[in-house]
C-alpha positions as CSV (number, residue, x, y, z in Angstrom):
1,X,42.9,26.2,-5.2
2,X,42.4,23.6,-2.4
3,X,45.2,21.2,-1.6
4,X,42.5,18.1,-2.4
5,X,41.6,19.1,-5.7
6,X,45.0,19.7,-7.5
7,X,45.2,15.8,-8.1
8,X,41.9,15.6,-10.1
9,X,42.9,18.8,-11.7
10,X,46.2,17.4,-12.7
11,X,44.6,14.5,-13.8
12,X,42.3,16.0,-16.2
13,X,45.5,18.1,-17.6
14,X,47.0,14.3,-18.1
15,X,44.1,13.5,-20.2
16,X,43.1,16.2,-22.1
17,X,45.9,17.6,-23.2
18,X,49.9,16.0,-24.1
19,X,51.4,17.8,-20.9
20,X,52.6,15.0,-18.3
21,X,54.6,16.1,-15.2
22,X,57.3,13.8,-15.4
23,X,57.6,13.6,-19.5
24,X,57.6,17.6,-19.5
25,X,60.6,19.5,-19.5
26,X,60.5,20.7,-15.3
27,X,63.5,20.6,-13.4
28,X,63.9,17.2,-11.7
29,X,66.8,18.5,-9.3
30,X,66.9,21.0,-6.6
31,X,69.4,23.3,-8.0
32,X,67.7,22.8,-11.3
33,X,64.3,24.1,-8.9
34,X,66.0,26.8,-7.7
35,X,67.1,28.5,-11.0
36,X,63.6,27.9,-12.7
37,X,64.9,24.6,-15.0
38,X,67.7,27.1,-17.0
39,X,70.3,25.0,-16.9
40,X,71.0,23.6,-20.6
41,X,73.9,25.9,-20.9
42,X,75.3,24.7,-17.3
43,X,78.6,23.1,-17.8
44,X,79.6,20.0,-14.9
45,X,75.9,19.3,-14.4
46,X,75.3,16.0,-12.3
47,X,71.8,15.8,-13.6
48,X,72.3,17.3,-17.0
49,X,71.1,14.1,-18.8
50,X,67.4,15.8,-17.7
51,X,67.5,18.7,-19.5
52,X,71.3,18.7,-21.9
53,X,72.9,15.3,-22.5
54,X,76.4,17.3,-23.5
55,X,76.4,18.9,-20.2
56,X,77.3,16.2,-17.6
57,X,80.6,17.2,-18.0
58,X,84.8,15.6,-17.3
59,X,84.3,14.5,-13.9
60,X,82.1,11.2,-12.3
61,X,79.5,11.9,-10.3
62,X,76.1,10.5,-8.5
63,X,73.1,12.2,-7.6
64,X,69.6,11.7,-5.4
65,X,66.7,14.2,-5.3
66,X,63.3,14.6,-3.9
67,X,60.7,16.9,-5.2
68,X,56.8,17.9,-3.6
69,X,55.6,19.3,-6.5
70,X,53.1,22.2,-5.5
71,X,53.1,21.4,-1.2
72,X,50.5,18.7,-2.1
73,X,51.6,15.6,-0.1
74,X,49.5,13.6,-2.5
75,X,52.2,14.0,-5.2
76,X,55.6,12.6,-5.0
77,X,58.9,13.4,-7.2
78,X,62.0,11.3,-7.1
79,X,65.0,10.9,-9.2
80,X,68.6,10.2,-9.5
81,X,71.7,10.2,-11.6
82,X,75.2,8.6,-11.9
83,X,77.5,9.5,-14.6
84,X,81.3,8.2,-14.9
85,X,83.8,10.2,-16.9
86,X,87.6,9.7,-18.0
87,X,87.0,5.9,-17.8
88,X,90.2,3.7,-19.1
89,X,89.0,2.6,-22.5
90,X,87.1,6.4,-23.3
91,X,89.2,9.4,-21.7
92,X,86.7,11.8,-23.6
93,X,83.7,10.7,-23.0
94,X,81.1,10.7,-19.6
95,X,78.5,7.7,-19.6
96,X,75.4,8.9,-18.1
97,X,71.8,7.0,-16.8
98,X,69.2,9.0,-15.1
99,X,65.6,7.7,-13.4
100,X,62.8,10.4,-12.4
101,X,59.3,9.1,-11.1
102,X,56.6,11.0,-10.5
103,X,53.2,9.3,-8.5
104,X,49.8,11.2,-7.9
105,X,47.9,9.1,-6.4
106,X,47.6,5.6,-8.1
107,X,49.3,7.7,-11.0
108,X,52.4,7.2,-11.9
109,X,55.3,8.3,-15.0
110,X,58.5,7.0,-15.0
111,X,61.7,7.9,-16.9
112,X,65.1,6.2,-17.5
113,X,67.9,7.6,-19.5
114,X,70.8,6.3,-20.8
115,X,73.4,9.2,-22.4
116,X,76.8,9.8,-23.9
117,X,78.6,12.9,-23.9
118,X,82.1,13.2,-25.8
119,X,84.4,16.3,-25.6
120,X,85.2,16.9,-29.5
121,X,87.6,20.2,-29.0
122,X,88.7,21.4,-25.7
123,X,85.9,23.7,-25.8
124,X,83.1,22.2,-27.5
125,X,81.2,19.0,-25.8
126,X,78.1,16.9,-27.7
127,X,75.6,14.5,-26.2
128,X,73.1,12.0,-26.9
129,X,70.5,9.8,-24.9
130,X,67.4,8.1,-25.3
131,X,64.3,7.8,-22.6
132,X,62.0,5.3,-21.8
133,X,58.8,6.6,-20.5
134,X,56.1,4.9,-18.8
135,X,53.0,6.2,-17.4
136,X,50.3,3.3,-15.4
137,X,47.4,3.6,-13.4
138,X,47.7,1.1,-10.9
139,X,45.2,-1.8,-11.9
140,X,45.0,-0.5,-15.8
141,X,48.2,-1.7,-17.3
142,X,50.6,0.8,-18.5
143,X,51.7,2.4,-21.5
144,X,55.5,3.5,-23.4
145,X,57.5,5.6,-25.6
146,X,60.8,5.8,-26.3
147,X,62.6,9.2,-27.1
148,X,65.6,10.3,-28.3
149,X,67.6,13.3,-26.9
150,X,70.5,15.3,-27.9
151,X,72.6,18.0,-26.9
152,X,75.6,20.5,-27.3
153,X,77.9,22.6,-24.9
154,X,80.2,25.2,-26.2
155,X,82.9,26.9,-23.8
156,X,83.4,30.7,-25.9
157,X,85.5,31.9,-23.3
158,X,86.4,31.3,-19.5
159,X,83.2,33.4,-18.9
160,X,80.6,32.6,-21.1
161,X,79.2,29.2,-22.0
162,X,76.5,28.6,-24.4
163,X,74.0,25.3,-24.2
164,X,71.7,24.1,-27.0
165,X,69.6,20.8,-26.6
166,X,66.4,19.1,-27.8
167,X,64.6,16.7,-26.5
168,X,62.3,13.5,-27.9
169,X,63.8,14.2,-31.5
170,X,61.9,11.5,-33.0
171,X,58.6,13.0,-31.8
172,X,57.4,9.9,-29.7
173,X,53.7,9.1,-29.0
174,X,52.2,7.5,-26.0
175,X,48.9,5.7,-25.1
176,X,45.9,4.7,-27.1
177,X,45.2,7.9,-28.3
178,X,48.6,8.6,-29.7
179,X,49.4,11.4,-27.6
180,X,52.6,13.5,-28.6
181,X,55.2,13.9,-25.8
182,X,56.6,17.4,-25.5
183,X,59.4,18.3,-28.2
184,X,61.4,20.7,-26.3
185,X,64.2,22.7,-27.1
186,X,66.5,24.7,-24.6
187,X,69.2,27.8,-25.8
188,X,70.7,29.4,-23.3
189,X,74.0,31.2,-22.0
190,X,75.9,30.9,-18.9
191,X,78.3,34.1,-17.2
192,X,80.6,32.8,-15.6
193,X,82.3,35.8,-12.7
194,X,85.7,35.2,-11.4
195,X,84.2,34.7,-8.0
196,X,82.7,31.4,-8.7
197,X,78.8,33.2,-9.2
198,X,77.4,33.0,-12.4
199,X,74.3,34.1,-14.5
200,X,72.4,32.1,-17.1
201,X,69.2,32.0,-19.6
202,X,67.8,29.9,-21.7
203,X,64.7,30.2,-23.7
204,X,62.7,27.3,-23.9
205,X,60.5,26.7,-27.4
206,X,58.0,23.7,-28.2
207,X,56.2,23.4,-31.5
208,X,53.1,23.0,-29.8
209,X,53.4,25.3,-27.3
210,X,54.1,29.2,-26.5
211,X,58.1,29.8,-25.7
212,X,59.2,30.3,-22.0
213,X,61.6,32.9,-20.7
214,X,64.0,30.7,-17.9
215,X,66.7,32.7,-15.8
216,X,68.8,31.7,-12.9
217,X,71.3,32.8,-10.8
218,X,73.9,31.0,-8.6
219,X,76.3,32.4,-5.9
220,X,78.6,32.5,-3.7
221,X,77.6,34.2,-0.9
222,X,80.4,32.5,1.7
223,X,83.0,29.5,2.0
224,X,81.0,26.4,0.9
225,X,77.8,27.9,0.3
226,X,75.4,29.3,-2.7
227,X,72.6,30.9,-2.6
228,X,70.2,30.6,-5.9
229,X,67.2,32.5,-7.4
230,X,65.7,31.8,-10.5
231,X,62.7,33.3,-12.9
232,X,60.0,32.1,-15.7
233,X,57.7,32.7,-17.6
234,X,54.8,31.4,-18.9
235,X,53.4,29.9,-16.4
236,X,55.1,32.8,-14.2
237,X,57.6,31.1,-11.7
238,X,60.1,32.6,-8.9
239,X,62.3,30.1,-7.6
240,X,65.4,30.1,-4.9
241,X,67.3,28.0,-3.1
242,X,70.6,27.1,-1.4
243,X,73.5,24.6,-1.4
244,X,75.9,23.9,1.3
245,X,79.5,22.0,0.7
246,X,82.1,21.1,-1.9
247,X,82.7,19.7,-5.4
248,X,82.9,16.4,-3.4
249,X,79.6,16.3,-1.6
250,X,77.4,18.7,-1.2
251,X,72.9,19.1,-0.5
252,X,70.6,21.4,-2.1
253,X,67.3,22.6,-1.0
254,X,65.0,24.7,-3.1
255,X,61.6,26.1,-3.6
256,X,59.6,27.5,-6.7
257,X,56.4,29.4,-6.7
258,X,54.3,29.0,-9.7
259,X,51.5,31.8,-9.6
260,X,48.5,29.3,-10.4
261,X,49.2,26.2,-8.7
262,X,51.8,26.8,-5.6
263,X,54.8,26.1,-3.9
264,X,57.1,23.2,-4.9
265,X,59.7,22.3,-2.7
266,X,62.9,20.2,-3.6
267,X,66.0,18.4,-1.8
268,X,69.2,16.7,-3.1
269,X,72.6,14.8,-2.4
270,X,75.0,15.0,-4.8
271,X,78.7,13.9,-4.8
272,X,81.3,13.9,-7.0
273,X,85.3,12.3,-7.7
């Protein structure tokens, strides 16, 4: 496919049917990129309020990211998340807000989140946010929905972790022709190896859709740096990627092949306290 048509031909997906890039379930992060968006059973995840509003996890953190969704220069990705944990008046609980906005052109979608996530047992963490989403055509107005998220982490052992989160619960509609937003769930399972590395899949179902198949891997190949790879299905996706520094500050960068439409590419700050 030539690099100046995949606007118009995203365009026409916009239109015709209810995917939209930004309102979709796709990875908004580059370590999210890199493992092929399974990350709903990921425990400590900066920019979990995007895909598992249980997983952001016990410790404050902020977040930037920049995405070229499929090498077309035409179409731009950003986003970014903060969340503060342990504060004085909530010792349990991590406050979350997250903003991702995609632009094609004179096309734009934009999210915010706003999420809660509360530790209920030492091994068992729920969540809960709600999105605004916008989409405009510069000149045309704009037009909203609001939907509701929610989400649960459950620690079964020191080595496996299991996720389970759904996404616009209250089956939100956008635009004048009612359009339904994606209703995605994510299950999935995290192994966790005693050298830091870990494993994880997550199957990824949508009433209206066919289910995917999502599975990443992250590890530690030397002293403050992973390598990641990732797989999925339907569309077919491989995916990989690498992160360089510490718990306190690190940067991502990450790519992800999708058979039909190309190469996305995908880079991130992240720090943490």
């Amino acid at each position: 496919m030539k690099k100046s048509a995949l606007p118009a031909v995203l365009f026409s997906l916009f239109f015709a049917s209810p995917v939209h890039a930004a309102f979709d379930y796709l990875p908004v992060d580059a370590r999210g990129t890199a493992m092929s968006g399974a990350t709903t059973a990921l425990s400590d995840n900066t920019w979990g309020i995007f895909s598992n509003p249980a997983a952001t996890g016990q410790r404050s953190s902020a977040a930037v990211n920049y995405t070229i969704p499929y090498g077309d220069s035409d179409l731009g990705d950003i986003a970014g998340a903060v969340n503060l944990s342990r504060l004085p008046f909530d010792n349990k609980g991590t406050w979350s807000i997250g903003m991702n906005r995609y632009s094609a052109n004179d096309y734009h979608e934009t999210i915010w989140l706003a999420g809660y996530a509360r530790e209920l047992l030492p091994s068992v963490r729920i969540g809960v946010s709600i999105a605004r989403m916008t989409q405009k055509f510069d000149g045309f107005g704009d037009d909203s929905a609001t939907g509701i998220n929610a989400g649960l982490q459950a620690s079964l052992s020191p080595m496996v972790t299991l996720g389970i989160s759904s996404m616009n619960l209250n089956s939100p509609t956008i635009g004048e022709t009612d359009l339904h937003l994606p209703r995605t769930t994510l299950a999935g399972a995290t192994f966790h190896f005693p050298t830091g590395s870990l494993l994880t899949v997550n199957l990824q179902t949508d009433p209206d859709r066919s289910s995917r198949l999502l599975a990443g891997g992250d590890f530690v190949v030397a002293p403050m740096t992973h390598l990641m790879i990732g797989l999925g299905t339907n569309p077919s996706i491989i995916s990989g990627g690498a992160s360089f520094g510490t718990d306190a500050i690190k940067a991502t960068i990450a790519v992800s092949r999708n058979l039909d439409l190309g190469t996305t590419s995908s880079f991130g700050l992240e720090a943490g306290w």
